[in-house]
N, C-alpha and C positions, 0 to 999 in steps of 0.2 A: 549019533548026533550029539554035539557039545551043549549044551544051556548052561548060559550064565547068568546067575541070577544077581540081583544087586545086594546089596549086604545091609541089616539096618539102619548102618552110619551113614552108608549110600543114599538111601531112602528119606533119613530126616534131614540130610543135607539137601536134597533136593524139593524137599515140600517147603522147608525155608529161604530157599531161594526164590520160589513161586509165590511164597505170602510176602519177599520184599518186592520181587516185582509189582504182585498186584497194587502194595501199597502208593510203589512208586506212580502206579499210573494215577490211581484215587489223589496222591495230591499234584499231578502236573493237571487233571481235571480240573477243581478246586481251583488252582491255581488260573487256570485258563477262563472259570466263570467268574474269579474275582477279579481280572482284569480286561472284563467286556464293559466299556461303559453303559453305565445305567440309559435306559430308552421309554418312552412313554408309549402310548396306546398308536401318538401320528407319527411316530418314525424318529421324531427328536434325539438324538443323544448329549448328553452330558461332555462339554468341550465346544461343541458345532458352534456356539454363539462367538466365544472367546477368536476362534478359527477363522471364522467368514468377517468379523468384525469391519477389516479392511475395506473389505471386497462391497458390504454394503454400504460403510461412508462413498466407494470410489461410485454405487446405484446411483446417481442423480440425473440419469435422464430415461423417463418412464412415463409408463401413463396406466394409470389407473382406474377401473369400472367398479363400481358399488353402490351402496345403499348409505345413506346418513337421514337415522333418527334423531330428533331434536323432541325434547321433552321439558317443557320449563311448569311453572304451577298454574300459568293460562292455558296454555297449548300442548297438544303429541302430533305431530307430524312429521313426517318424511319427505324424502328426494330423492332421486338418483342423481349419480356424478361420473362426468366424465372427463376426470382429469390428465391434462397433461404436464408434463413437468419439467424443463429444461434446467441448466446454470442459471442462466440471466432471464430465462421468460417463465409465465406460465400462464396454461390457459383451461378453468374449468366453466364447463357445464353443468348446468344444476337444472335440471326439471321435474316436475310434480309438485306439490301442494308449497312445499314452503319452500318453493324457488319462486314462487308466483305463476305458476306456468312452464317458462323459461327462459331462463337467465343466463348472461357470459360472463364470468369473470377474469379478466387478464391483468396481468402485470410485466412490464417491458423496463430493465433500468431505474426502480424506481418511482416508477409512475400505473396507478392503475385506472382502470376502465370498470365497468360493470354496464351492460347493454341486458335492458329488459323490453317489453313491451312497451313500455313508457318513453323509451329512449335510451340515451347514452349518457352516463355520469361519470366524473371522476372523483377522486378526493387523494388523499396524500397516502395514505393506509388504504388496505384492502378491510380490513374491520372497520375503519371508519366507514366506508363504500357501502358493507353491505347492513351494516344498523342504520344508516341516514335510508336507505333507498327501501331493504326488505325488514327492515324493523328487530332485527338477528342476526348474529355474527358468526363466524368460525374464527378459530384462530390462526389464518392463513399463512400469516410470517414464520411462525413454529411448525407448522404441520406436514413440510417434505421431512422434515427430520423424524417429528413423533410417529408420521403412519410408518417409516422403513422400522422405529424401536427405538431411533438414537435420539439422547438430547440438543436440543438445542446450540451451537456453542457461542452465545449472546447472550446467557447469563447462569448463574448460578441453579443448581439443581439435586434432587434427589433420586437415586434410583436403588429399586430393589429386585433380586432375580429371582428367578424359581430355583427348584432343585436339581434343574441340567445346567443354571448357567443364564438362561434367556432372562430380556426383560417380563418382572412382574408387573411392577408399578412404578411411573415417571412422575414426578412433582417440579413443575419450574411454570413459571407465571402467573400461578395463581391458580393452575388447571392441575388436574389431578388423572393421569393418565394409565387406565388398567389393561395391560393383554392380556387377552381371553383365547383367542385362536390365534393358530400360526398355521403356513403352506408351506411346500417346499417350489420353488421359482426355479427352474433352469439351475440346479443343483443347491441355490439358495434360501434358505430361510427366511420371509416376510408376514409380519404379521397378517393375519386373516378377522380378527374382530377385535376392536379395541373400543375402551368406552370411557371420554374423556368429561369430567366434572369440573364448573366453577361456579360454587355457591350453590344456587338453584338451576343453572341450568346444566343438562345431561345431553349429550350428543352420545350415539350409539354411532359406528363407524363399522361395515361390514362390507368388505373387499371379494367382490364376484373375477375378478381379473388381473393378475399385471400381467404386463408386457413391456419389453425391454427396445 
C-alpha cells in the first residue's frame, strides 16, 4: 500500500492558507456588524426616521385615543381624547376632569365649535374656544403635525434628533416640544408620549391608539 505523506512545505503552505481564510471570514464578520444600523431597546433603527418621512407628512387622516395631562402651578389634571383628524376637518373628544365632563371640539374650513354641557360656542380659533369656555387651551392648529413628530409648516422652528435620526425636541410657537416614546403603526413610526411646555404650563400627551 502507497502513503503519501505531505511534505513540510506542503504542511506550512497549508496552515497559512487556513489562518488567511480564517482571517478573511473574522473581517467579512466585522464588516457585516459595522454595517447593521444602530437599534435601540423598541426596534428603532437608525435611517427609519429620514425613510418613512414622506409617508408620514402623506398620515393626515387618522384618529387618535390617549391620555392628556395638563399640569400648570394651580392645577394637575387629566382627560381622555378622542381624536379624529381629516385635511379639512377635525373632530376631538375630550372627557374627564379638565374636559369638564365632556366636551366636542370641531373644526370645519375654518370655523370651530366647541359643544359642552353648557351648550354650543364658537370663536375664530380653536384656542381661543377653548380658554374663553374651559379656562385652558392646547395648541390645536399646531398639533396634527407635532403628535405625527413633524413641524409645523407656518412658521419658523427648531428641531433636534436622537441618535437614530427621530425627533428629540421641537421648538416653534412658543411650545417646547419633547419625544419621549415611539410605536411602530402598520410598519410606521409615531410617536407614543410626548410632552409639550410653554412657560408654566405642561401638557403630558400619551397615545393608547392610532388608527388609519
Amino acid at each position: 500500500m502507497l502513503t503519501i505523506r505531505p511534505t513540510a512545505k506542503q504542511l506550512t503552505g497549508t496552515a497559512s492558507t487556513s489562518r488567511l481564510w480564517l482571517a478573511a471570514m473574522a473581517l467579512l464578520l466585522l464588516a457585516g456588524c459595522a454595517s447593521q444600523a444602530p437599534i435601540d431597546d423598541g426596534g428603532r433603527q437608525a435611517g427609519q426616521w429620514e425613510r418613512q418621512q414622506a409617508e408620514v407628512e402623506a398620515f393626515d387622516t387618522w384618529t387618535m385615543i390617549g391620555k392628556a395631562g395638563l399640569r400648570t402651578p394651580q392645577e394637575n389634571q387629566s382627560a381622555n381624547l378622542d381624536w379624529n383628524q381629516h385635511p379639512h376637518y377635525f373632530r376631538m373628544l375630550i372627557s374627564g376632569p379638565f374636559g369638564g365632563g365632556r366636551s366636542v371640539l370641531e373644526g370645519r374650513e375654518g370655523r370651530f365649535s366647541l359643544t359642552t354641557g353648557e351648550g354650543r360656542f364658537e370663536a375664530e380659533t380653536p384656542e381661543a374656544l377653548m380658554e374663553e369656555q374651559l379656562g385652558w387651551s392646547l395648541p390645536v392648529s399646531a398639533m396634527p403635525d407635532w403628535v405625527r413628530g413633524l413641524p409645523g409648516d407656518h412658521a419658523s422652528y427648531q428641531m433636534e434628533t436622537d441618535e437614530l435620526g427621530f425627533p428629540r425636541n421641537l421648538q416653534q410657537d412658543g411650545w417646547e416640544i419633547d419625544y419621549r416614546d415611539w410605536e411602530e403603526v402598520e410598519g410606521m413610526w409615531l410617536p407614543r408620549r410626548l410632552v409639550m411646555n410653554y412657560d408654566d404650563v405642561r401638557i403630558t400627551l400619551v397615545v393608547n391608539q392610532w388608527r388609519s
